[in-house]
N, C-alpha and C positions, 0 to 999 in steps of 0.2 A: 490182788485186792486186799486189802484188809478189812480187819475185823470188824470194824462199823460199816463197812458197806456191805459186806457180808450179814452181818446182823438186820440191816434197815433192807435190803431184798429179802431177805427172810421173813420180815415182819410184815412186809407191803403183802408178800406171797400168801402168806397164814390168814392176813387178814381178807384178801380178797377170797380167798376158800375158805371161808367160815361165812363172810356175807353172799355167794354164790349158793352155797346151800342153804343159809336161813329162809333168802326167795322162794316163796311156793313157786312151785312149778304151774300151779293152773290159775290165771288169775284174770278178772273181770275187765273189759277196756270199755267198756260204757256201763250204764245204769242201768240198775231193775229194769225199769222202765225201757229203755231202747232197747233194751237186749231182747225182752216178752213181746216186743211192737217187733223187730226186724224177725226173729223166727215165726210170729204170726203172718206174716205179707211174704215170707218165703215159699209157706205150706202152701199157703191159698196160692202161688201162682204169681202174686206180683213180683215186680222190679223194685219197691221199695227198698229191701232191706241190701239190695246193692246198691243201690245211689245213699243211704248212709254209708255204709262202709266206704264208697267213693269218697266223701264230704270229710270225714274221717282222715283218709289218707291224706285229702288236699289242705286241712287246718293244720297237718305235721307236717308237710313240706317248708313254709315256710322257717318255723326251727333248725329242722335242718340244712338250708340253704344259709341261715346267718351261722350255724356252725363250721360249714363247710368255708363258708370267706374269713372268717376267724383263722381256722386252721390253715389257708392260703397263706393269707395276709402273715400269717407268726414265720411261713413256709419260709416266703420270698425274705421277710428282713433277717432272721439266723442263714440263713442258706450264704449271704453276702460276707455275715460276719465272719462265719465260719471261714468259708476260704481264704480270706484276710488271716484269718489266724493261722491254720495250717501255712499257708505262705510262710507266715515269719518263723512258724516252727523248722522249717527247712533251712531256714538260713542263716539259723543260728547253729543250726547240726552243721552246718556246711563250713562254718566261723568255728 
């Protein structure tokens, strides 16, 4: 490896562990307001404040469903290229 790749993993390194800790660890996923409403209808006994939380997980599905065909889709076109490429690496060592 040299020394710019050495340097730029370094850097990606330092930088993700420096923004890893800046992230509080405890932090809000809905509002005042939904937060006071779901542990209110928890105490009392209702099912409210799981069918938020349901509603919740089923509005982030989608996101993550178009990430996931992203990450397919990028999968399947480098996967083709790649072996195309290794191939001719071989057959030039072999030349």
């Amino acid at each position: 490896m040299s020394f710019m790749q050495k340097f730029r993993i370094g850097l990606i390194a330092s930088l993700l562990s420096i923004t890893l800790l800046a992230v509080p660890t405890a932090s809000s996923a809905q509002c005042a307001m939904c937060t006071l409403n779901a542990e209110n209808s928890t105490q009392e006994g209702n099912t409210q404040g799981k069918g938020l939380n349901d509603g919740i997980l089923f509005l982030l599905a989608m996101p993550f469903m178009i990430a996931a065909g992203v990450g397919f889709l990028w999968y399947k076109k480098f996967r083709n290229t790649g072996s195309a490429n290794s191939l001719n690496m071989v057959k030039q060592v072999e030349e």
